[in-house]
MDTraj code that builds the backbone (N, CA, C; nanometers):
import mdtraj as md
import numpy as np

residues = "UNK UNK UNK UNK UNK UNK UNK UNK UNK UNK UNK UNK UNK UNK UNK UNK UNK UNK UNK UNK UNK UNK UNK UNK UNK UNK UNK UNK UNK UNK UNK UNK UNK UNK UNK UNK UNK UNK UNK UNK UNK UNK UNK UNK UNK UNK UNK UNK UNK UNK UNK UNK UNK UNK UNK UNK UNK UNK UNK UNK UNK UNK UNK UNK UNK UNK UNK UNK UNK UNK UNK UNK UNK UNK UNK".split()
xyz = np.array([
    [0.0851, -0.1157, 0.0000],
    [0.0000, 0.0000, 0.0000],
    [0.0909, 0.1237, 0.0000],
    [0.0521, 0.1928, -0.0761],
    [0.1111, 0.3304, -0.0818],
    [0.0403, 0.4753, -0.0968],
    [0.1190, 0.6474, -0.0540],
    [0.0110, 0.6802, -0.0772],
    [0.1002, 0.8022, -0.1619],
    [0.0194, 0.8995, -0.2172],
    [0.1464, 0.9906, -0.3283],
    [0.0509, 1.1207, -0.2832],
    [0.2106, 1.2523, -0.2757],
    [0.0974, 1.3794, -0.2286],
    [0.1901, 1.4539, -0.3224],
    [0.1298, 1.5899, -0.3520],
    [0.1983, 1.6188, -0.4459],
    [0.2261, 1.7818, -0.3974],
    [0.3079, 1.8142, -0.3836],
    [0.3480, 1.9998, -0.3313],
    [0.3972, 2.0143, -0.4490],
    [0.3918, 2.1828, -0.4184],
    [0.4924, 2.2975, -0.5042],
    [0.6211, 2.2528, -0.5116],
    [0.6968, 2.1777, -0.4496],
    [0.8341, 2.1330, -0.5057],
    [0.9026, 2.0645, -0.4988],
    [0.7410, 1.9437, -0.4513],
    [0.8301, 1.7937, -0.4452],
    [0.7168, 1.6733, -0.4492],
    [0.7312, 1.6035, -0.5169],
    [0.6030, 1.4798, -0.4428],
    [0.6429, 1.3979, -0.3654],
    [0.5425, 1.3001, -0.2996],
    [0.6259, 1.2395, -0.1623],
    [0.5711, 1.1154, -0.1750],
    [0.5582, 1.0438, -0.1740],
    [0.5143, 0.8833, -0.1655],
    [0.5426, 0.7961, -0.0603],
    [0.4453, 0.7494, 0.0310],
    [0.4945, 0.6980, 0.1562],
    [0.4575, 0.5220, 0.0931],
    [0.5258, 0.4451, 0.1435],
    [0.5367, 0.2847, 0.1203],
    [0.5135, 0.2369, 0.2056],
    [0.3849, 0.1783, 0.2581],
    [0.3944, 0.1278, 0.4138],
    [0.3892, -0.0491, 0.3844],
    [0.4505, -0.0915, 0.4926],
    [0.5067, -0.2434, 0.5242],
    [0.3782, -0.2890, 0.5946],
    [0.2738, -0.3698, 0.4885],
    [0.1633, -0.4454, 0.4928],
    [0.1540, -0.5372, 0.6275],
    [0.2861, -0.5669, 0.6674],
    [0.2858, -0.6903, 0.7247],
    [0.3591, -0.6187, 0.8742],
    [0.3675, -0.4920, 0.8798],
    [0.4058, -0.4389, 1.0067],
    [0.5661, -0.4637, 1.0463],
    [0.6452, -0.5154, 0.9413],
    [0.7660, -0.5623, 1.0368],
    [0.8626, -0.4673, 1.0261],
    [0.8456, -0.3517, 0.9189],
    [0.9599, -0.2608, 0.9179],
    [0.8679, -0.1446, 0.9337],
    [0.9126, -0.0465, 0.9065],
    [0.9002, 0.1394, 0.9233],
    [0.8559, 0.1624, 0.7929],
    [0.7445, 0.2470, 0.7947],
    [0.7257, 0.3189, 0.6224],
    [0.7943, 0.3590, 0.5908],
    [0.8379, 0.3977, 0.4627],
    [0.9535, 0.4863, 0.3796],
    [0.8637, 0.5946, 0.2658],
    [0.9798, 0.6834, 0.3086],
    [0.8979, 0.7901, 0.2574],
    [0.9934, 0.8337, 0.1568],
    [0.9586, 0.8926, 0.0295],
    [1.0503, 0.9111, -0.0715],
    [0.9926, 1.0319, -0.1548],
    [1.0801, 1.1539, -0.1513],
    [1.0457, 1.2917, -0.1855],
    [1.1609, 1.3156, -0.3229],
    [1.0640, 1.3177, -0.4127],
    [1.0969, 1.3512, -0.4984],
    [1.1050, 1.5108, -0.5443],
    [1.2070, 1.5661, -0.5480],
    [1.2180, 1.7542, -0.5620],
    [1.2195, 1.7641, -0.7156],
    [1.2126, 1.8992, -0.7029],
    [1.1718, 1.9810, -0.8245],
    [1.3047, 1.9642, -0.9260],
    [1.3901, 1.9627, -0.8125],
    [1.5609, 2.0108, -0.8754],
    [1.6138, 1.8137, -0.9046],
    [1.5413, 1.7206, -0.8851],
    [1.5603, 1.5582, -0.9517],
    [1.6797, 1.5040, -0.8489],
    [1.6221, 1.5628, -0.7236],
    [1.6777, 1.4869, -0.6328],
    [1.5520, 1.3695, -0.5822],
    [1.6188, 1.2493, -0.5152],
    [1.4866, 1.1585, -0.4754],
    [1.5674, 1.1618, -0.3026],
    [1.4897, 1.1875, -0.2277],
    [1.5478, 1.0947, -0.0872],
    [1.4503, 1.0387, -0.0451],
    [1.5109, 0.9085, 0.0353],
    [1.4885, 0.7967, 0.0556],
    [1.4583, 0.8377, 0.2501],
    [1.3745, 0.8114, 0.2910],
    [1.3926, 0.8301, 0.4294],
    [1.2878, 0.6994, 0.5483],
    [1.3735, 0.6600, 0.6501],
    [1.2465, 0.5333, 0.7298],
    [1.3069, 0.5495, 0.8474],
    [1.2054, 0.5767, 0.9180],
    [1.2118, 0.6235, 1.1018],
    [1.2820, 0.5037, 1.1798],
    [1.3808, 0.5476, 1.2183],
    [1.5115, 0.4719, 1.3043],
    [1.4386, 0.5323, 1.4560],
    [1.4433, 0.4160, 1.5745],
    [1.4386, 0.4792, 1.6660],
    [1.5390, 0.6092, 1.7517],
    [1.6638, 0.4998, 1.7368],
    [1.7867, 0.5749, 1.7657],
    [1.8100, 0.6984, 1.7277],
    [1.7906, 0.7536, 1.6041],
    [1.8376, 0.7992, 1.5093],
    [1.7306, 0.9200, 1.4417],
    [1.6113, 0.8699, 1.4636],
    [1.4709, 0.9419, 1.4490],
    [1.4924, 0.9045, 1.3025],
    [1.5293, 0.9968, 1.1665],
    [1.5318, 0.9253, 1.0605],
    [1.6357, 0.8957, 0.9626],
    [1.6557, 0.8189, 0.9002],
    [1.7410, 0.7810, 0.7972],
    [1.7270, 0.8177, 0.7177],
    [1.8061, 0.8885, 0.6306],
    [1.8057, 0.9454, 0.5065],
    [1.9157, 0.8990, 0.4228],
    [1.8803, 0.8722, 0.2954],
    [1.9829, 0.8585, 0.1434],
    [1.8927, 0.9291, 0.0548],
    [2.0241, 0.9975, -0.0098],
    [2.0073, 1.1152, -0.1036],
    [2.0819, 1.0413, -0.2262],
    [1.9870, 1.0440, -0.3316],
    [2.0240, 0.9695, -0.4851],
    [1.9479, 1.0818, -0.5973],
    [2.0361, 1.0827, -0.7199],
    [1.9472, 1.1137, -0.8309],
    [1.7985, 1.0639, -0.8863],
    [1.7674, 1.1415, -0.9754],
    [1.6337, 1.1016, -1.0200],
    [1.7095, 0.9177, -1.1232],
    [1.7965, 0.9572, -1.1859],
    [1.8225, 0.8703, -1.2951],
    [1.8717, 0.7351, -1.1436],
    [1.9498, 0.7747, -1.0832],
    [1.9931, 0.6560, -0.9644],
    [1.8490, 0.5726, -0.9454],
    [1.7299, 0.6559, -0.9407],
    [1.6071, 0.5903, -0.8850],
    [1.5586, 0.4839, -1.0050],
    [1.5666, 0.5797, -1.1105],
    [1.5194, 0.5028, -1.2272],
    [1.6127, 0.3745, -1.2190],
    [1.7187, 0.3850, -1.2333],
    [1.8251, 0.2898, -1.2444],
    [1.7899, 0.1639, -1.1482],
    [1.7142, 0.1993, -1.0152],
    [1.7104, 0.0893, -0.9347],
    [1.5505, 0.0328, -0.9764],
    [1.4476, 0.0811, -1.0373],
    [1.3244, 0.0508, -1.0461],
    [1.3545, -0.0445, -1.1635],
    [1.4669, -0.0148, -1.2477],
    [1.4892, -0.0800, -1.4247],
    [1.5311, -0.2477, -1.3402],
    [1.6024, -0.2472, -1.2308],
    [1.6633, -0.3206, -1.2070],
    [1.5987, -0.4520, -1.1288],
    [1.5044, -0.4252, -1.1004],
    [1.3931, -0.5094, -1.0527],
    [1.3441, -0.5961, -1.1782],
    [1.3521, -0.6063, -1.2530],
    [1.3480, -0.6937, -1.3797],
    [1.4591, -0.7557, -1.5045],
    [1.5757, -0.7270, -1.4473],
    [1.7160, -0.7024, -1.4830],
    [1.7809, -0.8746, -1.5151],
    [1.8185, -0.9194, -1.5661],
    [1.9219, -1.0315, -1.5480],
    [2.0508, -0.9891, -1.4806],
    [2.1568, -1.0553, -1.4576],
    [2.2706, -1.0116, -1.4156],
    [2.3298, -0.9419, -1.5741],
    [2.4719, -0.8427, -1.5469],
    [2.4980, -0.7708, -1.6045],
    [2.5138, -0.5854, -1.6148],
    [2.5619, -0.5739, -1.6913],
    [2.5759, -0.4011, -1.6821],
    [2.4596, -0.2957, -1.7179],
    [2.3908, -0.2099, -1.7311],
    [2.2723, -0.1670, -1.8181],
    [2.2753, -0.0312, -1.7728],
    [2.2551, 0.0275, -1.8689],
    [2.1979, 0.1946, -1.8852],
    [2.0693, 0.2071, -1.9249],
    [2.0117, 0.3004, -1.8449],
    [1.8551, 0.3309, -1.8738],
    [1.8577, 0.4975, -1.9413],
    [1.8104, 0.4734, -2.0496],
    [1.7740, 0.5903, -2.0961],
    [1.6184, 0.6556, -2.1136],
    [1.6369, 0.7603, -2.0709],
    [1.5077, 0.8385, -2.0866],
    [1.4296, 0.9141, -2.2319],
    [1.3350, 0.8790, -2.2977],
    [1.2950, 0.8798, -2.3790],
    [1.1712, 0.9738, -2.4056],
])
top = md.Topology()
chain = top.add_chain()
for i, resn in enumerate(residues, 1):
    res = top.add_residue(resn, chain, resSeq=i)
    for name in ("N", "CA", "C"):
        top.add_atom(name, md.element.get_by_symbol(name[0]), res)
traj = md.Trajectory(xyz[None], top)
């Protein structure tokens, strides 16, 4: 289940874990084609990784991937 909101300069998409065993992740996509990646650490409050728009693409291409090298191009 997921849910998508959309602001002036970023959309956000939260991913929640059906089955309760991890933390939602929340992933904000900016205006400027940054994506971060963020899921509530107790310790820590939250975790964040900061990747490109193309890094994201690159990992979504890859979910259907054989082994090997690959470039995703945008079309």
């Amino acid at each position: 289940m997921f849910t998508v909101e959309h602001e002036d300069d970023m959309t956000i998409v939260v991913a929640m874990d059906e089955s309760d065993k991890q933390e939602d992740i929340r992933v904000h996509f900016t205006a400027e084609g940054d994506v971060y990646l963020l899921q509530y650490v107790d310790e820590i409050e939250d975790q964040v990784i900061v990747i490109t728009y193309q890094q994201w693409k690159d990992l979504m291409a890859c979910m259907h991937a054989t082994e090997g090298m690959f470039k995703v191009e945008v079309i």
